[in-house]
Backbone as numpy.savetxt, mean C-alpha at the origin, in Angstrom:
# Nx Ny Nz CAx CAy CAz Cx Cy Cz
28.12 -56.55 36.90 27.47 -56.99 35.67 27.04 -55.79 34.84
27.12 -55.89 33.25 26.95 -55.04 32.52 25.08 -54.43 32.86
24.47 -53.34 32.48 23.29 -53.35 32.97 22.73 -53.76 31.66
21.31 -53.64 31.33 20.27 -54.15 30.63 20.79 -53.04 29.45
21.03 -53.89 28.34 20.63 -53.07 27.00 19.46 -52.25 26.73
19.61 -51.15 26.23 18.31 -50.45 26.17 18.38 -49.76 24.53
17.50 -50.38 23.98 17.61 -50.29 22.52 17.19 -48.55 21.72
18.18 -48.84 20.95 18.08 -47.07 20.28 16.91 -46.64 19.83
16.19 -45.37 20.36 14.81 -45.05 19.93 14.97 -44.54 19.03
14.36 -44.61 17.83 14.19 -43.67 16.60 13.88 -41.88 16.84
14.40 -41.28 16.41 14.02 -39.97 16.18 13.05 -39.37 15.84
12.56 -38.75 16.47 10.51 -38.49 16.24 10.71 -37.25 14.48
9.96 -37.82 14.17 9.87 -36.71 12.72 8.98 -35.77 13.54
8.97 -34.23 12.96 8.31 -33.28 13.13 6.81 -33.74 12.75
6.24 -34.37 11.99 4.67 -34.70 12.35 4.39 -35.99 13.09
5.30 -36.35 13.84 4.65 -37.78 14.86 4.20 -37.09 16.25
3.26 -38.12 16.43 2.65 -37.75 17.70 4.22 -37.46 18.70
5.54 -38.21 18.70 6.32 -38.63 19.44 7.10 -36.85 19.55
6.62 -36.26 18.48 7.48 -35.00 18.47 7.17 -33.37 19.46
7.86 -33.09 19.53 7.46 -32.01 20.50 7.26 -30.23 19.70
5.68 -29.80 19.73 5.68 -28.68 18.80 6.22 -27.38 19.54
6.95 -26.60 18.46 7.61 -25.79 18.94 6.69 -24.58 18.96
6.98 -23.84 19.78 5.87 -22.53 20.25 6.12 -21.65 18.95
4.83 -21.59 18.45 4.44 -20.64 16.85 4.83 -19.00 17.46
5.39 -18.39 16.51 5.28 -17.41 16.32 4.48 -16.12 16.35
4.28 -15.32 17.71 3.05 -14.52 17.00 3.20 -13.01 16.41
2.75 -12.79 15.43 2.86 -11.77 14.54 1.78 -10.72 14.83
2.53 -9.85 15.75 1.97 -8.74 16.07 1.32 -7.47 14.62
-0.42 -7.48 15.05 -0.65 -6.96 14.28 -0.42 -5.71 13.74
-0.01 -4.89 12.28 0.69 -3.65 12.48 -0.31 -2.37 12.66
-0.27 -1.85 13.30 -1.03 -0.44 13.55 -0.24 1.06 13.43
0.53 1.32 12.72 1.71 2.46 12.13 1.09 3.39 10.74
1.79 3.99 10.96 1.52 4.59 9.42 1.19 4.03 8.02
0.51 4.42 7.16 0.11 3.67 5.99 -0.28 5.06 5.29
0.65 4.34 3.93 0.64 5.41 3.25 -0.52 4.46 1.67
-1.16 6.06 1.55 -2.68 5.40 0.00 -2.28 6.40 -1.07
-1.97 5.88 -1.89 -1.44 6.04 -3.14 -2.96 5.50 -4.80
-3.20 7.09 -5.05 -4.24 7.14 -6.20 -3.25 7.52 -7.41
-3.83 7.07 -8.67 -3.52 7.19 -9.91 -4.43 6.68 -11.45
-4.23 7.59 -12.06 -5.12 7.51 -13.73 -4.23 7.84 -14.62
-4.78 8.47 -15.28 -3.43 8.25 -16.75 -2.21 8.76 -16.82
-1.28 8.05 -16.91 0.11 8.16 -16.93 0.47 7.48 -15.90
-0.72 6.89 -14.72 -0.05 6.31 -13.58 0.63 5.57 -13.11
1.04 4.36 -14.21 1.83 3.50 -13.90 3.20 3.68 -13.85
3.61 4.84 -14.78 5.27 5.44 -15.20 4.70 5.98 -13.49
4.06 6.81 -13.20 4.18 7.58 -11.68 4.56 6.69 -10.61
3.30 5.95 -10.39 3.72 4.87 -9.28 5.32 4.25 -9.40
5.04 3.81 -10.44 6.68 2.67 -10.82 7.80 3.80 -10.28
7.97 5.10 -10.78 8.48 6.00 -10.09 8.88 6.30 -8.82
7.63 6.15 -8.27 7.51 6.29 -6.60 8.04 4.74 -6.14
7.36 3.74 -6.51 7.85 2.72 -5.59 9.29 2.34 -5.69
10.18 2.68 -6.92 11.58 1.86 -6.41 11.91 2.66 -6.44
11.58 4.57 -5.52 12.63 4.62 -4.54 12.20 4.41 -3.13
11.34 3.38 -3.30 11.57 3.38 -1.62 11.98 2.01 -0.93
12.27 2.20 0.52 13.43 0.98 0.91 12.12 -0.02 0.92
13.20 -1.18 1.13 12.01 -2.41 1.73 11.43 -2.57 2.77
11.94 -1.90 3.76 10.90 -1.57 5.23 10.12 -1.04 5.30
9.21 -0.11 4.12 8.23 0.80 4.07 7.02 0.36 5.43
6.43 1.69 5.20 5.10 0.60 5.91 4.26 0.11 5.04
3.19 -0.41 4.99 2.27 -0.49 4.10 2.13 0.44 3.20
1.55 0.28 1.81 1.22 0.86 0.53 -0.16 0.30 0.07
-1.38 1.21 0.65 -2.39 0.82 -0.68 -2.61 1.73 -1.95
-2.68 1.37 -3.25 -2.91 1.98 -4.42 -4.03 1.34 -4.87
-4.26 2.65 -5.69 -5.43 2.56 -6.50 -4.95 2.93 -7.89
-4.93 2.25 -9.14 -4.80 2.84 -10.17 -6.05 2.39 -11.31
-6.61 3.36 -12.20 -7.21 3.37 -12.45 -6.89 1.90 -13.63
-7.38 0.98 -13.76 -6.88 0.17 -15.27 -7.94 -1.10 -15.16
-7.80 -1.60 -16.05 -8.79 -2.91 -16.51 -8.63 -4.36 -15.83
-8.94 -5.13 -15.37 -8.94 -6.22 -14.25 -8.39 -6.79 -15.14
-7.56 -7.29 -16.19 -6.93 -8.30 -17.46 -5.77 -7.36 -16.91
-5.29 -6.32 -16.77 -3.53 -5.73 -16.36 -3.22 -5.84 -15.47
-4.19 -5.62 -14.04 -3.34 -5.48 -12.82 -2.80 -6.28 -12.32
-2.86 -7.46 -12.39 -1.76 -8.42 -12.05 -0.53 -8.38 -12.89
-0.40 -8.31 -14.05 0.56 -8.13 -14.80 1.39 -6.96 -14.82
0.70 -6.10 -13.78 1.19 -4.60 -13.63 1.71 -4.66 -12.34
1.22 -5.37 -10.98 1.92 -5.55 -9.75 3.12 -6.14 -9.79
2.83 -7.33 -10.79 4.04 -8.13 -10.70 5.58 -7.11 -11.26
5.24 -6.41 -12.63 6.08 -5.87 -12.59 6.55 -4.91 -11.85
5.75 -4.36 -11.01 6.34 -3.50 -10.00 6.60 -4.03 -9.00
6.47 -5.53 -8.80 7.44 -6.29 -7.66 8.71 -6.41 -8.36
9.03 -6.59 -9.20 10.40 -6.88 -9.71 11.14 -6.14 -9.56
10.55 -4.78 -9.98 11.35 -3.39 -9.92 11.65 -3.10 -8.69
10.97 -3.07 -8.01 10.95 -2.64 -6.30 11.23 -3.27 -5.80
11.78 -2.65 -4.31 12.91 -3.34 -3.24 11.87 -4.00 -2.34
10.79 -3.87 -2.48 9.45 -3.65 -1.41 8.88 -5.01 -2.31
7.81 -5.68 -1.67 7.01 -6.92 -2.18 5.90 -5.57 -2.74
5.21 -6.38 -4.01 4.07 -5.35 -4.91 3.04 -6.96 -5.27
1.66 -6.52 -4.38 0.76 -7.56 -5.07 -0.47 -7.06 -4.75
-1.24 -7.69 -5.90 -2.88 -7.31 -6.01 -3.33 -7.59 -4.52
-4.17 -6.75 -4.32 -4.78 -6.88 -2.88 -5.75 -7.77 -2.61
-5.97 -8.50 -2.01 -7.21 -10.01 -1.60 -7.98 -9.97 -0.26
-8.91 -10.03 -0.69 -10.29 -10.15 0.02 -9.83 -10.67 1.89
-9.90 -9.76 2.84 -9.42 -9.73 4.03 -8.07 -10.11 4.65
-6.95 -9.49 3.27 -5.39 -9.78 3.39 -5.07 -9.01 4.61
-4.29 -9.27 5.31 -3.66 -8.52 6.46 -2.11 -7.50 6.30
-2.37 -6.76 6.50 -1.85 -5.45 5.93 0.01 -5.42 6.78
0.37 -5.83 5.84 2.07 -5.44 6.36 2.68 -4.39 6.26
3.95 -4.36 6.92 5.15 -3.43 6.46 5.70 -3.81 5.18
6.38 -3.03 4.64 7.68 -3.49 2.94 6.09 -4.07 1.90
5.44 -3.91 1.94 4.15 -4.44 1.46 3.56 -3.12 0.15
2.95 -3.33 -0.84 2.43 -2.44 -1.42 0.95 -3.22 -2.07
0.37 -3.11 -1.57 -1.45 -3.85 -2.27 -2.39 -3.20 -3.26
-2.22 -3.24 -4.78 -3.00 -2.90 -5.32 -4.14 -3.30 -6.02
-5.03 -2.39 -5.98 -6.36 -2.50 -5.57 -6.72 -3.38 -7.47
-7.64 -4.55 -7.45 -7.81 -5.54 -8.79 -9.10 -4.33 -9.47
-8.11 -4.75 -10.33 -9.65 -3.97 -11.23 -10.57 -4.42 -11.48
-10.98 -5.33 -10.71 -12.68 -5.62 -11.15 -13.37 -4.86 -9.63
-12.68 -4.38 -8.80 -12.87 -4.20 -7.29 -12.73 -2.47 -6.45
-13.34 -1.75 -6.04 -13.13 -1.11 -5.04 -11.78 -1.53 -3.91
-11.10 -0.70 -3.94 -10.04 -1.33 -2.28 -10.18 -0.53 -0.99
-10.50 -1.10 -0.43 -10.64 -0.61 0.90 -9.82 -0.92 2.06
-9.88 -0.04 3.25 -8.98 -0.56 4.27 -9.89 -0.63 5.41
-9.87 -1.88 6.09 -11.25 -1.51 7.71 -10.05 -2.34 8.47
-10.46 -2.14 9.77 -9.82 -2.71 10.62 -9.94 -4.23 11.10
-9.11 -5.05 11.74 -9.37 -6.49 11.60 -9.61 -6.59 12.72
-10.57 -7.75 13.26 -10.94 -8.27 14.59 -9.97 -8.41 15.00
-8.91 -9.35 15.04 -8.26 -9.77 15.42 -7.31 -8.32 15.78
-7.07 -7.10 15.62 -6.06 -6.14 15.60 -5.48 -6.13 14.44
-5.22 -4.34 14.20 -4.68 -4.19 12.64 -5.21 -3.73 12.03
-4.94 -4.10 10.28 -6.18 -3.66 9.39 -6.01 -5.07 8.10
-6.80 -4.77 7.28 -7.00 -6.11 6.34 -7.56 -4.87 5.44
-6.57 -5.73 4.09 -7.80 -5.53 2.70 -9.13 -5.76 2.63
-10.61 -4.38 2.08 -11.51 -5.12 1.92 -11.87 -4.70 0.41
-12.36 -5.66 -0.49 -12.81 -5.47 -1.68 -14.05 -5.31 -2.19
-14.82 -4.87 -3.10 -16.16 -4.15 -2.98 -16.65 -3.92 -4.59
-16.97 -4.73 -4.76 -17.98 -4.37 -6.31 -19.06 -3.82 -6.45
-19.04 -2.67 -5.57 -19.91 -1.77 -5.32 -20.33 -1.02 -6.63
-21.24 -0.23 -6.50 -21.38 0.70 -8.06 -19.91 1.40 -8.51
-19.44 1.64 -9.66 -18.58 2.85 -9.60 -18.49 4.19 -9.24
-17.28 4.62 -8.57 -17.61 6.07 -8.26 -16.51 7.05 -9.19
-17.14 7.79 -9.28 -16.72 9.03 -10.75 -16.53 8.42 -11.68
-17.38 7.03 -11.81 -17.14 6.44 -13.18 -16.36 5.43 -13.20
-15.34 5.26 -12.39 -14.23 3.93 -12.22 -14.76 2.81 -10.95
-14.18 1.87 -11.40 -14.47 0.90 -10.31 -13.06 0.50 -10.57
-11.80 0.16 -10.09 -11.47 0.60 -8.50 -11.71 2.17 -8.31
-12.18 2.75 -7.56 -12.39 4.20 -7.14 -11.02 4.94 -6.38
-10.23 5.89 -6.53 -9.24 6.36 -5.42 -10.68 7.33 -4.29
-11.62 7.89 -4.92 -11.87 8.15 -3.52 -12.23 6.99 -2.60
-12.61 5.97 -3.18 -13.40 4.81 -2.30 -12.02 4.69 -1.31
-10.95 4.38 -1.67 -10.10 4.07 -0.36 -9.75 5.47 0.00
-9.35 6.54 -0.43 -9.03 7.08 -0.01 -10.17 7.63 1.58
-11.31 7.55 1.22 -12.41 7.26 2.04 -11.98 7.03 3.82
-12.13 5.53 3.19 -11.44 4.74 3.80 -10.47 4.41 4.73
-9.39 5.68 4.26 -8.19 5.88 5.35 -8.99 6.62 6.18
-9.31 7.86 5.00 -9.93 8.83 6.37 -10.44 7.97 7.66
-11.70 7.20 7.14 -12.29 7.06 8.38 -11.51 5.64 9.12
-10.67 5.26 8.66 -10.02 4.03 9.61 -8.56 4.34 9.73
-7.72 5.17 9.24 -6.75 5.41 9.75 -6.32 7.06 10.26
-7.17 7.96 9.81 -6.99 8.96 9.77 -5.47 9.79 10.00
-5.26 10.17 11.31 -3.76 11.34 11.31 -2.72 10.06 11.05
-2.97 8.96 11.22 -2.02 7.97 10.84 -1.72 7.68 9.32
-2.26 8.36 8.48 -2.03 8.20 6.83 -1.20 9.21 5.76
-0.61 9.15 4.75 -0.15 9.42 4.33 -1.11 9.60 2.73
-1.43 10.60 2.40 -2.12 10.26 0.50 -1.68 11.44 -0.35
-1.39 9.72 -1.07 -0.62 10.92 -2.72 -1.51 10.43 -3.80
-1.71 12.03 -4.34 -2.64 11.70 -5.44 -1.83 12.16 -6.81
-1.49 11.40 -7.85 -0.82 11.20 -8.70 -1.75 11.48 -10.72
-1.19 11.82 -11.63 -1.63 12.15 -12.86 -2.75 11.23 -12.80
-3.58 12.10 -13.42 -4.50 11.17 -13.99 -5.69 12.39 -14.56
-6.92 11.83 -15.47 -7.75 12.30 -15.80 -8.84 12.30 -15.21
-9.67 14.00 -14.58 -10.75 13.73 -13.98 -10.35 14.04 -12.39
-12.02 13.53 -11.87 -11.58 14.30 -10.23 -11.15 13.18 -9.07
-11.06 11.98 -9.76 -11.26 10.78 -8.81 -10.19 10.67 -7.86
-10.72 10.94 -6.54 -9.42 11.01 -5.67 -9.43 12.75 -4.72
-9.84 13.39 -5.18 -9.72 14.66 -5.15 -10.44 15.17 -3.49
-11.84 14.67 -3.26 -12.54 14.86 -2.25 -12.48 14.18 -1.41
-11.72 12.37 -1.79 -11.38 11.69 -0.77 -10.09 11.93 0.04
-9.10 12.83 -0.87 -8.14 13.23 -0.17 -8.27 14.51 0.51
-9.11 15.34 0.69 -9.50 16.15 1.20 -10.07 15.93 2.59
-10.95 14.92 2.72 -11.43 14.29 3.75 -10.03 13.52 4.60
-9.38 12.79 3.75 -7.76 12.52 4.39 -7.20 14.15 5.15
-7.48 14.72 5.07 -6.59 16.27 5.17 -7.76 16.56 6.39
-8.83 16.58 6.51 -9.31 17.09 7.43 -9.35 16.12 8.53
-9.27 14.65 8.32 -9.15 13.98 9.64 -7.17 14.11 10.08
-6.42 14.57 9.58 -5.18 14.75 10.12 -4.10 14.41 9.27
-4.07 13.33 8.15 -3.42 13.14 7.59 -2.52 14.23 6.60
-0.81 13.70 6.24 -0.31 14.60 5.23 -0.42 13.76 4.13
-0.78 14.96 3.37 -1.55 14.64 1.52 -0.36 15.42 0.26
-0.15 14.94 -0.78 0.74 15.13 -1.53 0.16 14.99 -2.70
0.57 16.06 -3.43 0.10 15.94 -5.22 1.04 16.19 -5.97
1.27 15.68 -6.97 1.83 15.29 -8.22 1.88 16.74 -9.02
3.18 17.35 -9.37 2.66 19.08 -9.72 2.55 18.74 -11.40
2.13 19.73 -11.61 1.67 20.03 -13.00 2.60 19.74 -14.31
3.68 19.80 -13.90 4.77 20.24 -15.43 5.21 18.44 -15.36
4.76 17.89 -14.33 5.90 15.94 -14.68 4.37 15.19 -14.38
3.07 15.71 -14.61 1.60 15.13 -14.93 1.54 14.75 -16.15
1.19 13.65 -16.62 1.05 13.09 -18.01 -0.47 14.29 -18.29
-1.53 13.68 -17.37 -2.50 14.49 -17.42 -2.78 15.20 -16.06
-3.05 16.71 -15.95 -3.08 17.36 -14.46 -4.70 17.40 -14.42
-5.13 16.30 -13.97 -6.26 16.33 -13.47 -6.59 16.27 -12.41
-6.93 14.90 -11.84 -6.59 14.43 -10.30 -6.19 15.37 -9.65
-4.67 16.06 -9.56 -4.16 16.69 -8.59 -4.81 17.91 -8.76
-4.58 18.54 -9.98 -5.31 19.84 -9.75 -6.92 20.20 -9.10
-7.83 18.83 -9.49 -8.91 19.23 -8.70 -8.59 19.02 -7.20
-7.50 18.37 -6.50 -7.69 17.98 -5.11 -6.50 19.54 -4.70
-5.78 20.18 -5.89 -5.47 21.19 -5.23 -6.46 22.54 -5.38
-7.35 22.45 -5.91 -8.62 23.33 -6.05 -9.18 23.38 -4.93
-9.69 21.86 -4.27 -10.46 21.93 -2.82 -9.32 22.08 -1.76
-8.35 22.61 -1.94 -7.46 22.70 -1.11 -7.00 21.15 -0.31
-6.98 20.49 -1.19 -6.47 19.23 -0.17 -5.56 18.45 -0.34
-3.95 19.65 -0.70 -2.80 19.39 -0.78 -2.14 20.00 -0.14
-1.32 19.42 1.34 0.01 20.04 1.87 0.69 20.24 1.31
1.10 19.63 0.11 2.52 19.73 -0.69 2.40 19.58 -1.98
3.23 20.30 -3.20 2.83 19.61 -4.15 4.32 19.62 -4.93
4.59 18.29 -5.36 6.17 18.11 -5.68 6.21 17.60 -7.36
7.39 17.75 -7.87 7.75 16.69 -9.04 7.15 15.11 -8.63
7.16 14.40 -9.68 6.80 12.68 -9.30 8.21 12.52 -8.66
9.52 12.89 -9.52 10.51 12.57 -8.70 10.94 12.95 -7.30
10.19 13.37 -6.84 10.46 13.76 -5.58 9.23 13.41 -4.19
8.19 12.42 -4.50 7.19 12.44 -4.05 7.76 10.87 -3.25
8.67 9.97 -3.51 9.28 9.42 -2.36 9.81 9.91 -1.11
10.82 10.94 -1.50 11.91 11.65 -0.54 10.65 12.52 0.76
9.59 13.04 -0.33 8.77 13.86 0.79 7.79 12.60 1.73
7.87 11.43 1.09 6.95 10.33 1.90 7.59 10.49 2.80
9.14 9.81 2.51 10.33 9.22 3.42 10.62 10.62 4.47
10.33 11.46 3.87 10.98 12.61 5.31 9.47 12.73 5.91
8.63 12.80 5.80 7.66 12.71 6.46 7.08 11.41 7.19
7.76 10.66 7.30 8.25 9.62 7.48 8.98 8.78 9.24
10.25 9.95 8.62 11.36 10.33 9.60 12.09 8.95 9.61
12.62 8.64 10.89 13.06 7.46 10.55 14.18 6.78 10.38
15.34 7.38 9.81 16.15 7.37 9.24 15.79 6.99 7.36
14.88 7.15 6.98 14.89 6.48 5.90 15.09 7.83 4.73
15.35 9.04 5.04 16.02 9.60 3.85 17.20 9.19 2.92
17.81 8.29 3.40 19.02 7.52 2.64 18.65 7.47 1.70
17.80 6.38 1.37 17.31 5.37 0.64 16.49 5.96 -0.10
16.24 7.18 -0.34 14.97 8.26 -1.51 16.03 8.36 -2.70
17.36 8.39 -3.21 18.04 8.78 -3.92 18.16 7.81 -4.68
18.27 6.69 -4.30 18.76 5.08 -5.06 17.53 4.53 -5.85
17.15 4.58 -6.66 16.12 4.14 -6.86 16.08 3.19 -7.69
15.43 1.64 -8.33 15.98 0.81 -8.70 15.42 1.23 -10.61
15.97 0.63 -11.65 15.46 0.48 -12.62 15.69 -0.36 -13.35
């Protein structure tokens, strides 16, 4: 005899109790190199410069550029377009990626501290201004020093004034390599020249060339990718 019909069960949708959840993903927090990137006048031609030549695997990118909380979104975005790398305003305890570049909102200080959980996270800070600006490059540059130290990378780029100058210095004495923007491709040689006054430049290059020295300092294989740059 034929056995007992046994009627067709429906297919569990992914939110029924009937469905089976699949084991999440866990996203190891990143603890690598991170490179902090300051800038003031002329900085946006600089940065925009620097970021599309670099690949999309970067490690992290925090910047600071000096400008008015009404642009910087309108200024990340375009430097996501341009760049091979994701470019966005930085948010209040964001978790800090690779191919990533976070710049700091102009109504805000940017900072970097480390996350409970492992890692590091954006922190933001409407603290007083320092040398007069609020976002500050020394405030993060600070910052690396004391939370990432020989693990950082800081380039301090044109601009007017000293902002940036002593925080990258403090980058230089906890271990980090520091890079300045030379004089003759500075819209204005401020910034760099005071941080090469306190001595707190390993290197000091063209803007066009301040990828290639990230990327070889770097290592990596990623000197390829310093030449191509998008526009």
């Amino acid at each position: 005899m034929p056995g007992p019909m046994i009627p067709n069960l429906p297919h569990a949708r992914e939110d029924s109790p009937m469905a089976v959840a699949s084991p999440r993903v866990r996203i190891v927090p990143y603890s690598g190199t991170i490179i902090f990137i300051g800038a003031s006048t002329g900085g946006t031609e600089a940065i925009r410069e620097v970021l599309t030549r670099l690949p999309a695997d970067i490690p992290p990118i925090l910047m600071t550029q000096h400008m008015p909380e009404m642009f910087t979104g309108s200024f990340a975005r375009r430097l996501d377009l341009l760049s091979r790398i994701n470019v966005r305003e930085a948010a209040q305890g964001e978790m800090i990626e690779p191919g990533v570049a976070y710049l700091a909102p102009g109504h805000s200080h940017l900072l970097i501290k480390r996350a409970p959980s492992g890692g590091y996270q954006c922190e933001l800070s409407r603290s007083e201004p320092v040398n007069h600006h609020r976002p500050s490059v020394d405030v993060l540059f600070h910052s690396a020093a004391e939370q990432v130290g020989r693990a950082a990378i800081g380039v301090i780029l044109t601009g007017m004034g000293k902002d940036g100058a002593a925080g990258l210095l403090r980058m230089m004495q906890t271990g980090a390599w520091t890079i300045g923007q030379n004089q003759a491709t500075c819209v204005v040689y401020g910034m760099p020249r005071e941080a090469a006054l306190l001595g707190a430049l390993k290197e000091v290059v063209p803007i066009t060339e301040v990828a290639a020295r990230v990327l070889q300092r770097l290592g990596g294989g990623f000197h390829a990718h310093a030449e191509h740059p998008r526009v």
